[in-house]
C-alpha positions as CSV (number, residue, x, y, z in Angstrom):
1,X,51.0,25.6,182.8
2,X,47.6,26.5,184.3
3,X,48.7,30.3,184.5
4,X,50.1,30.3,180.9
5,X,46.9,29.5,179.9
6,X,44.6,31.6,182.0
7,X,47.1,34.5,181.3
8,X,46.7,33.6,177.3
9,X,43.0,33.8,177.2
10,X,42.5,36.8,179.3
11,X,45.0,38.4,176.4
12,X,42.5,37.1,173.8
13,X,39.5,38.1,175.1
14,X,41.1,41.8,175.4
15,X,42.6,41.6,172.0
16,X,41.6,44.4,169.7
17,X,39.9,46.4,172.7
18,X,40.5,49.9,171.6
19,X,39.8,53.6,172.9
20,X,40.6,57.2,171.6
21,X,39.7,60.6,173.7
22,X,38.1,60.5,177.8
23,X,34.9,59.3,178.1
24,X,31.8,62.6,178.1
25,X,30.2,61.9,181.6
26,X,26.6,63.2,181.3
27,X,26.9,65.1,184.6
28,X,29.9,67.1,183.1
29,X,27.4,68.0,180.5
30,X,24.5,69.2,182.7
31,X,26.8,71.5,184.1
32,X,27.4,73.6,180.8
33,X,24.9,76.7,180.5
34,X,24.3,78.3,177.5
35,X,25.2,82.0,178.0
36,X,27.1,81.1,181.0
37,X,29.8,78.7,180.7
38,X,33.0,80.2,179.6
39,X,36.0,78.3,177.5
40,X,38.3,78.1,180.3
41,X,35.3,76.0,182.4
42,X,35.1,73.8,178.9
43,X,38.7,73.2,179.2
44,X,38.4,72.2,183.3
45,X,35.2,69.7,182.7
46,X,36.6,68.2,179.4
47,X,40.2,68.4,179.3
48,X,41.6,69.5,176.0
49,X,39.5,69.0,173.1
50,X,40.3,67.0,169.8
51,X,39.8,70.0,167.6
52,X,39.7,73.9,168.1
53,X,38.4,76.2,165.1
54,X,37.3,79.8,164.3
55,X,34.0,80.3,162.0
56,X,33.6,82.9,159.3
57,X,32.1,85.1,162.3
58,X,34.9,84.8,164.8
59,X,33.4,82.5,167.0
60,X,35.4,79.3,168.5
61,X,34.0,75.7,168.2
62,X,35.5,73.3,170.3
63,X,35.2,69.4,169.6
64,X,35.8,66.4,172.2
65,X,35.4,63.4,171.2
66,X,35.8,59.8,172.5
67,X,35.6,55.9,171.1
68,X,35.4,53.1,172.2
69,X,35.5,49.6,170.5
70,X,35.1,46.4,172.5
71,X,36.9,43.2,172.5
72,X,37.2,41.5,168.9
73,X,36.1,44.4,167.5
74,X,32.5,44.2,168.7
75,X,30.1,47.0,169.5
76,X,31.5,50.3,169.4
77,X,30.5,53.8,171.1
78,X,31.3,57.1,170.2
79,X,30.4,60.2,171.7
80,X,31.1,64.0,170.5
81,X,30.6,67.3,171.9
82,X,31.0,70.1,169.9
83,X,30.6,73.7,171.4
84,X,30.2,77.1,169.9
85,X,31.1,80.1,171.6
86,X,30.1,83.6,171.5
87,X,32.7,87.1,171.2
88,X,33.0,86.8,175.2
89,X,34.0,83.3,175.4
90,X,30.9,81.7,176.6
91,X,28.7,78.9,175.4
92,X,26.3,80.0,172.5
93,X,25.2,76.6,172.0
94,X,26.5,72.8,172.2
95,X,25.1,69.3,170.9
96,X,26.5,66.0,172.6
97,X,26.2,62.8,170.3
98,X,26.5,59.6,171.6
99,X,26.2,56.4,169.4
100,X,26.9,53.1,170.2
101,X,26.6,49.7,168.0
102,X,25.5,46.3,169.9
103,X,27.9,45.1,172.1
104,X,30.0,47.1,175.3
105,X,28.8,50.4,176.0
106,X,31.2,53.0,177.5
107,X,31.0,52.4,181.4
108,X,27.4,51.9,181.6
């Protein structure tokens, strides 16, 4: 009966613990470098991205993104890294966002 019951709350207190998307480790991030990063070295730090598109221009942007919402629905973090790249497939520029509401952060 005790393990019913331990077993039932730890199933509560996880209830409605949700993610979407690989959490954006900041020292992945310090490796991109603008002018030098290419696509294919995107694709090995980040894994596939949520979203893929060409401007009027040509150029690619990429989009990862990750969320995370804690237990009961408290606190939430997202993060997003969108990345543009030049003709030749290398960063021109990225921005990483990274918001969380009060509760569980991502890991940290």
């Amino acid at each position: 009966m005790f393990v019913s019951l331990v077993v039932a709350v730890f199933y509560l207190a996880v209830a409605g613990c949700a993610s979407s998307g690989s959490k954006i480790e900041q020292s992945a991030v310090s490796q991109i470098k603008v002018g030098k990063t290419s696509k294919y070295e995107m694709l090995a730090l980040f894994g596939s991205p949520l979203s893929q598109s060409f401007g009027s221009e040509g150029k690619l942007t990429m989009l990862w993104h990750c969320v995370y919402v804690g237990p009961f629905g408290m606190g939430m973090e997202q993060q997003n890294l969108t990345v543009l790249f030049d003709q030749n497939d290398k960063v021109e520029r990225y921005s990483l966002t990274d918001n969380s509401g009060n509760g569980p952060r991502l890991g940290r």
